[in-house]
C-alpha positions as CSV (number, residue, x, y, z in Angstrom):
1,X,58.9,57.7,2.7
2,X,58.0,54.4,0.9
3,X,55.6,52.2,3.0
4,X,57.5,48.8,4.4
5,X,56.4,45.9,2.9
6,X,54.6,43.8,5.7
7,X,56.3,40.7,5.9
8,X,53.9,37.0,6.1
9,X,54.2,34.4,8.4
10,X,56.1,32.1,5.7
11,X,58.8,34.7,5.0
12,X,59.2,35.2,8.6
13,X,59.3,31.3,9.4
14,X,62.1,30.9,6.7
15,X,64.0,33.6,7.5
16,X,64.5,32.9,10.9
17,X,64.9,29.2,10.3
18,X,68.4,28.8,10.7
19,X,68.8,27.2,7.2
20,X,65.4,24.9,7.5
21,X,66.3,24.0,10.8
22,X,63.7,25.6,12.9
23,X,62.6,23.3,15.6
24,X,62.2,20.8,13.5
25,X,64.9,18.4,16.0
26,X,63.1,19.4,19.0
27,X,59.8,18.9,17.7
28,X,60.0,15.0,16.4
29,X,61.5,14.4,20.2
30,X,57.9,15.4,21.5
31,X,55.9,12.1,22.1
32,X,52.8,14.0,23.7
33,X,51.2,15.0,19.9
34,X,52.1,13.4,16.7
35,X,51.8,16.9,15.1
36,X,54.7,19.2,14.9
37,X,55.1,22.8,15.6
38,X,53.3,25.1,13.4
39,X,56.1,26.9,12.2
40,X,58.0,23.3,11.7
41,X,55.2,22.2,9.5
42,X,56.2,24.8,6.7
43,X,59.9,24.0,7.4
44,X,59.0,20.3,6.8
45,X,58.2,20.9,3.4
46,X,61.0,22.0,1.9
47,X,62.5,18.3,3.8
48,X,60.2,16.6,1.5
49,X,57.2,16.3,3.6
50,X,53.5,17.4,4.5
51,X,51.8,17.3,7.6
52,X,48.6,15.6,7.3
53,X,45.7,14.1,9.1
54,X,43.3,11.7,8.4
55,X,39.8,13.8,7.3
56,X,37.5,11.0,7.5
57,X,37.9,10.6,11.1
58,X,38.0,14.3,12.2
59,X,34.8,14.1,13.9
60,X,35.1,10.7,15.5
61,X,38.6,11.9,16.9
62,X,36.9,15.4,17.9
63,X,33.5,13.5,19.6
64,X,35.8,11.4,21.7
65,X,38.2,14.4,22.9
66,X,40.9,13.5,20.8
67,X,43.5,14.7,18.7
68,X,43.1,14.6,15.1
69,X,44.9,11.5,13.4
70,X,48.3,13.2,12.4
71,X,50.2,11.9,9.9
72,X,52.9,12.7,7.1
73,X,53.6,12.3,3.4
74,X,56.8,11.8,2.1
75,X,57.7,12.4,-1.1
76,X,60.8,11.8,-3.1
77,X,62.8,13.9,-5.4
78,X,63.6,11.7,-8.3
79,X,65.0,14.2,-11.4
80,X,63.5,12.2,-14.8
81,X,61.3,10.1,-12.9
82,X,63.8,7.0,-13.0
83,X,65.0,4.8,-10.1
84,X,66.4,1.2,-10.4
85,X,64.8,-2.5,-8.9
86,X,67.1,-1.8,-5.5
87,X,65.5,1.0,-5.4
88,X,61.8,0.1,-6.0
89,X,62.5,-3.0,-3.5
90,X,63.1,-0.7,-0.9
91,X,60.2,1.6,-1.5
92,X,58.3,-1.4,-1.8
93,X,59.3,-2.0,1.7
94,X,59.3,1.2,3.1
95,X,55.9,1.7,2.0
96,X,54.6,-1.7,3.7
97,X,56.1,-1.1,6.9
98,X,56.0,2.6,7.4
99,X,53.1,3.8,5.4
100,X,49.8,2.7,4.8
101,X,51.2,0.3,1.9
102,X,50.6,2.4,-1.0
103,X,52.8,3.8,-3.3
104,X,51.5,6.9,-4.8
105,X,53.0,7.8,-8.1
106,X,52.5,11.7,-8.7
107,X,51.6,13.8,-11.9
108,X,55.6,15.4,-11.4
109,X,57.3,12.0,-12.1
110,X,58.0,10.9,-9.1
111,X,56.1,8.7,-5.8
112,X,54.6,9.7,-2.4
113,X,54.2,7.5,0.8
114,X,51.2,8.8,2.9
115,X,50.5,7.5,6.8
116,X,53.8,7.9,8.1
117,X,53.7,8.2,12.1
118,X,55.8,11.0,13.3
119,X,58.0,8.4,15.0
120,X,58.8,6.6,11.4
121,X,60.2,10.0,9.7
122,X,63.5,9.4,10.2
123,X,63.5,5.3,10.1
124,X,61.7,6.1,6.7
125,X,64.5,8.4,5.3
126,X,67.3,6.3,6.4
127,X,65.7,3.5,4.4
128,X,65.6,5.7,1.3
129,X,69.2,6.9,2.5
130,X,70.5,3.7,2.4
131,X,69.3,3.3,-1.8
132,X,70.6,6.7,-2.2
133,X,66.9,8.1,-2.2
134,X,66.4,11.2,-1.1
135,X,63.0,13.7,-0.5
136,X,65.4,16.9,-0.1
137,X,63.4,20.4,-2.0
138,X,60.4,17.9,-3.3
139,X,58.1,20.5,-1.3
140,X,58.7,23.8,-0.4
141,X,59.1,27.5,-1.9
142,X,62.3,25.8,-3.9
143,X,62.7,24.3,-7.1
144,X,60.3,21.2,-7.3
145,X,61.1,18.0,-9.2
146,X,62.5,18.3,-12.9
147,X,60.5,16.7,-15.1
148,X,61.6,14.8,-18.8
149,X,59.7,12.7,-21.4
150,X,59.5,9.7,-19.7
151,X,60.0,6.9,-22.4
152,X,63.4,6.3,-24.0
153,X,61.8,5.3,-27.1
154,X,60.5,9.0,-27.8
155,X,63.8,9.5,-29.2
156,X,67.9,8.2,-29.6
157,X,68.6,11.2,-27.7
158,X,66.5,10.9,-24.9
159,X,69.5,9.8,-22.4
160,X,71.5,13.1,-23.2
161,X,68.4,15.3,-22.8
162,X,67.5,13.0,-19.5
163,X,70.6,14.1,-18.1
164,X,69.7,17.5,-18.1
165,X,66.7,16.6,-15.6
166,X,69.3,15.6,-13.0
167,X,72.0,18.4,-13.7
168,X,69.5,20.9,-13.5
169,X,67.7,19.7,-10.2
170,X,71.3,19.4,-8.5
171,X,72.1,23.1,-9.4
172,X,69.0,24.3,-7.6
173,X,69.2,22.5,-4.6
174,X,69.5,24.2,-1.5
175,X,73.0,24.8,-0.3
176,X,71.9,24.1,4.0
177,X,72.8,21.0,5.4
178,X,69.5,20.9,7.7
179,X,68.5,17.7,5.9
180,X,71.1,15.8,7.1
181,X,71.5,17.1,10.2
182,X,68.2,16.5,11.7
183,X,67.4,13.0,9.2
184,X,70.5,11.4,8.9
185,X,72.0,12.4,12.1
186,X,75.1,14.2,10.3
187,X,76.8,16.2,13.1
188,X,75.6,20.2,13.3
189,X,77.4,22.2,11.8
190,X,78.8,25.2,13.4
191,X,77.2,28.8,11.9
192,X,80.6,29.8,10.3
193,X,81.0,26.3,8.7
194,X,77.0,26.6,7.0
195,X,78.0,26.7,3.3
196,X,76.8,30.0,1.3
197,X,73.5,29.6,-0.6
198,X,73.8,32.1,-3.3
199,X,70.9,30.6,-5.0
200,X,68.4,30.8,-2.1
201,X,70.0,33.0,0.9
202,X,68.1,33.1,3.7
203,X,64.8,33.8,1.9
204,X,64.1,30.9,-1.1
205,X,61.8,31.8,-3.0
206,X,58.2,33.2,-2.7
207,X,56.3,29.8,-3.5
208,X,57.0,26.5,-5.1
209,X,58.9,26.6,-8.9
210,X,58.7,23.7,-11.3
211,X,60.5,23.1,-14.6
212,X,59.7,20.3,-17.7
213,X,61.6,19.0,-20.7
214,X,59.9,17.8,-23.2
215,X,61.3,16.1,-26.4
216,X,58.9,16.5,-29.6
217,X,56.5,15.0,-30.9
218,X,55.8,14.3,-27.1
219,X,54.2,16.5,-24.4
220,X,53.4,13.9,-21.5
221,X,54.9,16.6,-19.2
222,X,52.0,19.2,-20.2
223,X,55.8,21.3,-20.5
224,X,53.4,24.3,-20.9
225,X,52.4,24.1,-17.5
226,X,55.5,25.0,-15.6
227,X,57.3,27.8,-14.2
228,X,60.1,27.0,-17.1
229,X,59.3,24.6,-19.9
230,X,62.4,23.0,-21.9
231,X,61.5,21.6,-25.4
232,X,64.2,20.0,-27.2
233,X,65.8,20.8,-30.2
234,X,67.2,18.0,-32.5
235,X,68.3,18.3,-35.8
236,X,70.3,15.8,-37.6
237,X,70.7,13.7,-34.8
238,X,71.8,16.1,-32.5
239,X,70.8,18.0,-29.7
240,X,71.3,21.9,-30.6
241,X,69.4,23.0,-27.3
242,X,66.0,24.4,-26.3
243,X,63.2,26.0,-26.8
244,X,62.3,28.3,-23.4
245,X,58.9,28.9,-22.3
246,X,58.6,30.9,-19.0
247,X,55.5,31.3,-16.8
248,X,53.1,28.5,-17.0
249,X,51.4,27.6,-13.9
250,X,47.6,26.3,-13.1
251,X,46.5,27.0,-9.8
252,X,43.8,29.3,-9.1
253,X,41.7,30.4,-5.7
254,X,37.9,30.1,-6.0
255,X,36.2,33.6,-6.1
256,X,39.8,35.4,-6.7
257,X,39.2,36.8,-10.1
258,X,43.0,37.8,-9.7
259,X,44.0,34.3,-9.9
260,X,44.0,32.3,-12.9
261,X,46.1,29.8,-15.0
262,X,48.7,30.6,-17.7
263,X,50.7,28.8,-19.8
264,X,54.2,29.4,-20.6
265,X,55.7,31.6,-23.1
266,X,58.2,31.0,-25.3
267,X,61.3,33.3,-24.7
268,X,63.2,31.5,-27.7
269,X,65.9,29.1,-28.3
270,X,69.2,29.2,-26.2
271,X,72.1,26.0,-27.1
272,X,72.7,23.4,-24.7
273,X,75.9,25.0,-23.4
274,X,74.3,27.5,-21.8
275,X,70.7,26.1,-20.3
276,X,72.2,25.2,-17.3
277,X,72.9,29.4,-16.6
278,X,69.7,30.6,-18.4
279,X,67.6,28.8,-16.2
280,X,69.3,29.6,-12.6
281,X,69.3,32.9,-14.0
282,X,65.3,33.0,-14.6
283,X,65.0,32.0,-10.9
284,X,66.1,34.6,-9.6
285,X,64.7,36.7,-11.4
286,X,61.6,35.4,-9.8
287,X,63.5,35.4,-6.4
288,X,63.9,39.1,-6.6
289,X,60.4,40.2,-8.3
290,X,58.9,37.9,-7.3
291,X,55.7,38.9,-4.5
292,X,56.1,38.2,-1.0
293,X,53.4,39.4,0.2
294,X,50.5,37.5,-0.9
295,X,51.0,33.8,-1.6
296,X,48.3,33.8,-4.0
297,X,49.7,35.9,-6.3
298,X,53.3,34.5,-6.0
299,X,54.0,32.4,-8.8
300,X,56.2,33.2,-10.9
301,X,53.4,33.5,-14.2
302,X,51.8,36.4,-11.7
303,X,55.8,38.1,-11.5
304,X,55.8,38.0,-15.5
305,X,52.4,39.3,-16.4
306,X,52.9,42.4,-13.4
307,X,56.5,42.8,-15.1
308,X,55.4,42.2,-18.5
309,X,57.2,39.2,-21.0
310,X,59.9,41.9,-22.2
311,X,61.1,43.1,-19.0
312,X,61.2,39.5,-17.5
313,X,63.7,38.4,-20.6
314,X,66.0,41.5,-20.6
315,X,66.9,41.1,-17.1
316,X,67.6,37.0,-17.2
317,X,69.5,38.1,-20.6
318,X,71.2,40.9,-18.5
319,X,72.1,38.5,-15.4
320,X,73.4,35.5,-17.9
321,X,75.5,37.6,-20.2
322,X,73.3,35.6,-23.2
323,X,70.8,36.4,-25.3
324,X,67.8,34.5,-26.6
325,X,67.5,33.3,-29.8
326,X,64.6,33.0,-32.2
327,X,62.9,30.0,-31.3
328,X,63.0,27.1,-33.4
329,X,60.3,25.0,-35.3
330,X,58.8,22.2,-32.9
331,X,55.4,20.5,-32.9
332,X,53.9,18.6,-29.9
333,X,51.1,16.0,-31.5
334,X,50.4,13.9,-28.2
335,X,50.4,13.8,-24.2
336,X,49.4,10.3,-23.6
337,X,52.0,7.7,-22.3
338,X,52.7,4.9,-25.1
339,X,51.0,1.7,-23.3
340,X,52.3,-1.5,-23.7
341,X,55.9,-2.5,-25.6
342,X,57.7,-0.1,-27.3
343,X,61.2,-0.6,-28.3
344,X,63.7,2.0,-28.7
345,X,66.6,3.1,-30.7
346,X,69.2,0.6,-29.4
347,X,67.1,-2.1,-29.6
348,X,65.7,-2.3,-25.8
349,X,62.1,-2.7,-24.8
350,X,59.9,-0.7,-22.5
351,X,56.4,-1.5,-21.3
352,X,54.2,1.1,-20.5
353,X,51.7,0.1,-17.7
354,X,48.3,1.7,-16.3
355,X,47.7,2.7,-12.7
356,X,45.2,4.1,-12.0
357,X,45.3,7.6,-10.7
358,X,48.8,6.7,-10.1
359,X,48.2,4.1,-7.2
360,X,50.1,1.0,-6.6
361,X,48.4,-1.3,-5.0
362,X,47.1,-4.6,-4.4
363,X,43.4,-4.7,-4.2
364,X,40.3,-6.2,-5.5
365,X,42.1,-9.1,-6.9
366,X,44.4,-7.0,-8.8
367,X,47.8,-7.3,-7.1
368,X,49.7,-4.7,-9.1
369,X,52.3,-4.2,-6.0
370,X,53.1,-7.6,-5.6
371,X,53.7,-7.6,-9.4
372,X,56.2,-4.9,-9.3
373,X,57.9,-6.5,-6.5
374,X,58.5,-9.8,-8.6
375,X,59.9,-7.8,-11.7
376,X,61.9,-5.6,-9.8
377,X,63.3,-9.0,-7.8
378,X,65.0,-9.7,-11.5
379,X,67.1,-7.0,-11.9
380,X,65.8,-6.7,-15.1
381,X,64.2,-3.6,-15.4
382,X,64.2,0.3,-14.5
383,X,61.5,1.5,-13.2
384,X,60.4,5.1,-15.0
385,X,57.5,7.3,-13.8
386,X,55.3,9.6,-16.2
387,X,54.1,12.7,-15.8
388,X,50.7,11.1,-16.7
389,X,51.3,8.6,-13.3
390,X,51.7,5.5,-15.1
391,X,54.9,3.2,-15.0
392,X,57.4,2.2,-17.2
393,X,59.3,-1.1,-16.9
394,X,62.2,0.4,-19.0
395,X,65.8,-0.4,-20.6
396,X,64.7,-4.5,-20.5
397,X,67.1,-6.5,-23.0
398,X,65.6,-8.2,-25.8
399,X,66.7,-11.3,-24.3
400,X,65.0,-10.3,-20.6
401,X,61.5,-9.4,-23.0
402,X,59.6,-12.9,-22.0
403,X,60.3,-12.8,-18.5
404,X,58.9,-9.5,-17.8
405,X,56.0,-10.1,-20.2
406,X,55.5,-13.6,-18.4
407,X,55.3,-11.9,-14.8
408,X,53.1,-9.3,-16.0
409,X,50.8,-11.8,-18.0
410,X,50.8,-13.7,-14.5
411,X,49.5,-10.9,-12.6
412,X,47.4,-9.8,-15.2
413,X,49.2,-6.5,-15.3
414,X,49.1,-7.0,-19.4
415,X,45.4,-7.4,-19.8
416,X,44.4,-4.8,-17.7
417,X,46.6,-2.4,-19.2
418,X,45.3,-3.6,-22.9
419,X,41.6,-3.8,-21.6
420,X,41.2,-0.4,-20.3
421,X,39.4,2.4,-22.1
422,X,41.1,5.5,-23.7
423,X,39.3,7.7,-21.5
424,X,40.7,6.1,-18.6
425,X,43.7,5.5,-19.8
426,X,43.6,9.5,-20.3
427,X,42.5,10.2,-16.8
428,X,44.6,11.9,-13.9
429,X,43.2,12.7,-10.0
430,X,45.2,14.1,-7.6
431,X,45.2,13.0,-4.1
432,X,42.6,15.1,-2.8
433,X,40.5,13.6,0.3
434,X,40.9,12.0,2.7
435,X,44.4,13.3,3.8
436,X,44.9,16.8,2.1
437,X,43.9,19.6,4.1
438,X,43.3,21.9,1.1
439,X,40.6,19.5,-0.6
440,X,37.5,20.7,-1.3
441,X,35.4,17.1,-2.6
442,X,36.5,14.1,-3.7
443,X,39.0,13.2,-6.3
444,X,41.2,9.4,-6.8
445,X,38.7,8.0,-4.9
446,X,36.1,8.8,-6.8
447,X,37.2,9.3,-10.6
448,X,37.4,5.6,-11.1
449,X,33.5,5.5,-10.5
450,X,32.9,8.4,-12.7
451,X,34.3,7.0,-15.9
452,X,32.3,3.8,-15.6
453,X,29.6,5.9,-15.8
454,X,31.1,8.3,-18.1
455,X,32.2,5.0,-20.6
456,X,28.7,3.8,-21.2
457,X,28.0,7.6,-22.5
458,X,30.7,7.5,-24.9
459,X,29.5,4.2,-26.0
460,X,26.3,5.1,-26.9
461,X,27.4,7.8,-29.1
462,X,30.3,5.4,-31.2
463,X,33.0,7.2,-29.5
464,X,34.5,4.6,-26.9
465,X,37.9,5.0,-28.7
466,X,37.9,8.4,-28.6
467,X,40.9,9.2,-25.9
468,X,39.2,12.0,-24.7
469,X,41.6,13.5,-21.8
470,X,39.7,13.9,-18.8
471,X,41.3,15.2,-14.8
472,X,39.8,15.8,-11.5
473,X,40.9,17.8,-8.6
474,X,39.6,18.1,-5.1
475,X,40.3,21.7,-5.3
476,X,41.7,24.5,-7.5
477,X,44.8,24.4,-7.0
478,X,45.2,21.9,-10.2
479,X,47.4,19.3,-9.2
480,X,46.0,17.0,-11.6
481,X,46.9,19.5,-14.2
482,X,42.3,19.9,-14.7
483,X,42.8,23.9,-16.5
484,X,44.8,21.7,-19.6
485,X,42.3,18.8,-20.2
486,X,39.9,18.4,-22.4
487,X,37.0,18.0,-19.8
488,X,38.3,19.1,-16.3
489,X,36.8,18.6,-13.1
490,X,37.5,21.2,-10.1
491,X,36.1,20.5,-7.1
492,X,34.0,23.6,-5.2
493,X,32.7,21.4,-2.2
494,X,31.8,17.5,-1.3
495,X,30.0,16.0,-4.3
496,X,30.1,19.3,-6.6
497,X,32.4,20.4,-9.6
498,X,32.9,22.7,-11.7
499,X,32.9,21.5,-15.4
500,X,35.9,22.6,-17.6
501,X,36.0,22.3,-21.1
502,X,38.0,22.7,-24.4
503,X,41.7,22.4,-23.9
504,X,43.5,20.9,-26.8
505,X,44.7,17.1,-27.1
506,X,48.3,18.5,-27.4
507,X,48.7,20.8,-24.3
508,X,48.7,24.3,-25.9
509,X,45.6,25.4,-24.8
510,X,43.8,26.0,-21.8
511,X,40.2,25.0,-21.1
512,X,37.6,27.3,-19.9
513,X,35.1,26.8,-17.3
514,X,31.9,25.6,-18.5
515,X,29.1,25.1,-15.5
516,X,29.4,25.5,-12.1
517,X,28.9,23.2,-9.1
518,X,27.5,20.2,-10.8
519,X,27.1,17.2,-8.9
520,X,27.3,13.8,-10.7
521,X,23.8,14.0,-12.3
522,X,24.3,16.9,-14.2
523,X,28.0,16.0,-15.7
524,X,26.5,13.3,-16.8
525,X,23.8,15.0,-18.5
526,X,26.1,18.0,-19.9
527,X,28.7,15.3,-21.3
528,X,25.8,13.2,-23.1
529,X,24.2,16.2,-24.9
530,X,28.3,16.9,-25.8
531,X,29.1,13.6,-26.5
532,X,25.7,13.4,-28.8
533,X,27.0,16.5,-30.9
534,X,30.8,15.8,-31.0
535,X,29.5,12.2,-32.6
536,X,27.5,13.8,-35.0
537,X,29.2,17.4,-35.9
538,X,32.7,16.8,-36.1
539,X,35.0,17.6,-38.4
540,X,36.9,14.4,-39.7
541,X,39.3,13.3,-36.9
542,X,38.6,16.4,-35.0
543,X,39.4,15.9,-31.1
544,X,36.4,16.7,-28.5
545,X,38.5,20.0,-26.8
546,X,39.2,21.2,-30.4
547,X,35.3,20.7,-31.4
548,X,34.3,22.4,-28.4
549,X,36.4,25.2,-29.0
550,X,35.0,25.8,-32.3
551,X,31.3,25.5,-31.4
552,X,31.6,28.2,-29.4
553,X,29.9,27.3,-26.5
554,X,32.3,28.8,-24.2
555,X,32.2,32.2,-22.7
């Protein structure tokens, strides 16, 4: 007799959640905590949301007897990164009277509000509600947020491969109604009336699943990096379909030698006609293979190595009725965002600006918010998130151009975005402390501080236009995408890292770990003696991940 799987906690909790539902109604009523039920809080996810508390006042809170500072994060689900100025007006608001004022803009192409009482959930949803906003499957063991080159000047074609961001995101959302129930006060619906979820059933899937497209020459999505990777195929001005790369993924668990990142491989070319099918098809695959009973081995890059590359393909080929063709011919030659104008196809303008680990703001004299807020106030602009979390003021008429230059000039949104350094300007941190629980050490809060120590280091050795990639996480789960950079940054505990090194400028390689548990002093000291011998050893325009590859310094 085979032994019975053991079932988690997390498969138990979905299960038995009544479509999401839980007790999640029951517990937002309960004014005595602003925490929810345990099991609620891994329900809330797949709502959009994280439970989260506020780290640097644990002890405080716990020396005066009280509960910890809860608090949640919203974020939305925004397919292609691309909302409107109604709809940045409102999260402007939202995030200014709800939130602690900042708008967060993520490394998957879309924006976060942390702080949120427990009593401003729902008052916070209805505001998005009422733009047509919504945070449904942004968290959760569901499909994630698609993903899309973010710049309509990459290519003529970038609308009709766009659309695909949204078509596929729809198809994969859950089927329950528990979002709208419990959020939007939409009236329960009886158990018969619950609409099947052939997609999901009643189990989703065993962790989080993400998917990219990417249009060549450009890789800002690091498309190698996701559960499914999309790369566009255009020939003659038109778009034949994509290249499909299955089984990239960059978390890891420190001192699990089982865990470790991947990125994708490419299964081959399938025409546009049938992407939508192939890729429902390669989820549940991963639905049914994929393990359930450790979390830390669940992503679907774990399902294809145990199943191996061949097995994985014949069965999504078996379940769509189509096969894969040969893949095509594609180059990726950058990741970095275009800063500044660019002007596309049709003659519109987009401009590219910098924020800063993705944080809109208005501090230190820099009121980049308040900016927004006035160019969105036009009606004049899109507003476009990158992968890279920067913004794009997008799909601006020739004849609006001046305006939005003159409001960004005002602000001096133009000269900080032309002033800052390559190195910055290639730099991602995820959120990391003070309000997520799995953070390790520091991370946006103190990356900023590092490169203008890390700036003076390239300057000394004539490389301060070198756009040497560079991304910090607070732990090693990679949210900030560290395994793909050039130098990475994982955080082990509070002040210490482990030093990553090698990945290519283009996103096909991974990096390898270098040293371990370095505090500031000694990065410092291991990128100047590299800095000193990229400068003087490198082959023509050789990047620094592709010189430290070939020097062989890594194990």
């Amino acid at each position: 007799m085979a032994e019975a799987k053991k079932e988690t906690l997390a498969e138990k909790v979905k299960r038995l959640s009544r479509g999401l539902r839980g007790t999640l109604a029951e517990s937002l009523k309960d004014e005595h905590t602003g925490s929810l039920r345990s099991d609620d809080q891994l329900l809330l996810k797949f709502h959009g949301m994280y439970q989260q508390d506020d780290r640097d006042r644990r002890d405080e809170r716990a020396l005066k007897k009280l509960e910890r500072l809860y608090s949640f994060m919203i974020r939305l689900r925004i397919p292609g990164g691309m909302i409107g100025p109604v709809h940045w007006e409102a999260l402007h608001n939202v995030a200014g009277e709800n939130s602690t004022g900042t708008i967060k803009i993520t490394t998957r192409q879309t924006v976060q509000l942390h702080g949120i009482l427990k009593s401003k959930i729902k008052p916070t949803i209805k505001a998005f509600d009422s733009v047509f906003l919504d945070s449904i499957a942004a968290c959760g063991d569901v499909n994630r947020n698609v993903t899309c080159t973010s710049n309509p000047a990459a290519s003529p074609l970038h609308k009709e491969v766009f659309g695909y961001a949204g078509e596929i995101s729809r198809s994969l959302l859950p089927k329950t109604r528990a979002y709208y129930e419990i959020w939007l006060d939409e009236n329960l619906l009886a158990e018969k009336e619950e609409p099947e979820d052939p997609l999901y059933k009643d189990v989703y899937l065993p962790r989080k699943f993400k998917i990219a497209i990417a249009i060549p020459p450009y890789n800002d999505v690091d498309l190698f990096t996701n559960d499914i990777g999309l790369i566009a195929i255009i020939e003659n001005g038109q778009l034949l379909g994509f290249n499909v790369a299955v089984g990239g993924g960059l978390g890891t668990t420190h001192g699990n030698p089982d865990t470790y990142p991947r990125v994708g491989t490419v299964f081959g070319f399938i025409p546009k006609k049938d992407i939508l099918r192939i890729v429902y098809e390669i989820v549940t695959v991963q639905r049914d293979f994929g393990n359930r009973e450790d979390r830390k081995l669940s992503r679907l890059k774990y399902t294809l190595d145990r199943l191996g590359v061949e097995f994985y393909k014949r069965e999504v080929e078996k379940r769509a009725a189509i096969s894969f063709e040969a893949a095509k011919d594609f180059q990726f030659t950058t990741r970095s965002d275009d800063f500044g104008w660019k002007q596309d196809a049709a003659g519109n303008w987009h401009y590219t600006v910098f924020v800063e680990n993705g944080r809109v703001c208005d501090e230190h004299g820099y009121n980049l918010k308040t900016a927004l807020l006035e160019v969105s106030k036009t009606r004049r602009a899109t507003f476009r998130f990158t992968c890279n979390q920067n913004l794009i003021l997008s799909d601006i008429f020739p004849k609006d151009k001046d305006l939005i230059e003159s409001i960004l000039v005002k602000f001096g949104v133009h000269r900080k975005t032309a002033e800052v350094s390559p190195i910055r300007k290639n730099s991602i941190a995820c959120v990391a402390l003070n309000t997520c629980s799995l953070a390790l050490a520091e991370a946006q809060r103190y990356l900023p501080s590092l490169i203008d120590k890390i700036e003076p280091l390239l300057s000394k050795h004539n490389l301060s236009d070198e756009p040497v990639s560079i991304r910090m996480t607070g732990c090693p789960n990679g949210c900030a995408r560290p395994y793909i950079s050039e130098i990475g940054l994982v955080g082990t505990s509070y002040g210490k890292y482990n030093l990553h090194l090698g990945a290519d400028a283009e996103g096909y390689r991974l990096n390898k770990k270098f040293k371990e548990d370095l505090d500031e002093s000694a990065i410092l000291h291991e990128l100047d003696g590299l800095f000193g011998r990229f400068s003087k050893e490198r082959n023509g325009k050789e990047s620094f991940g592709d010189f430290i590859n070939r020097i062989g310094i890594l194990n």
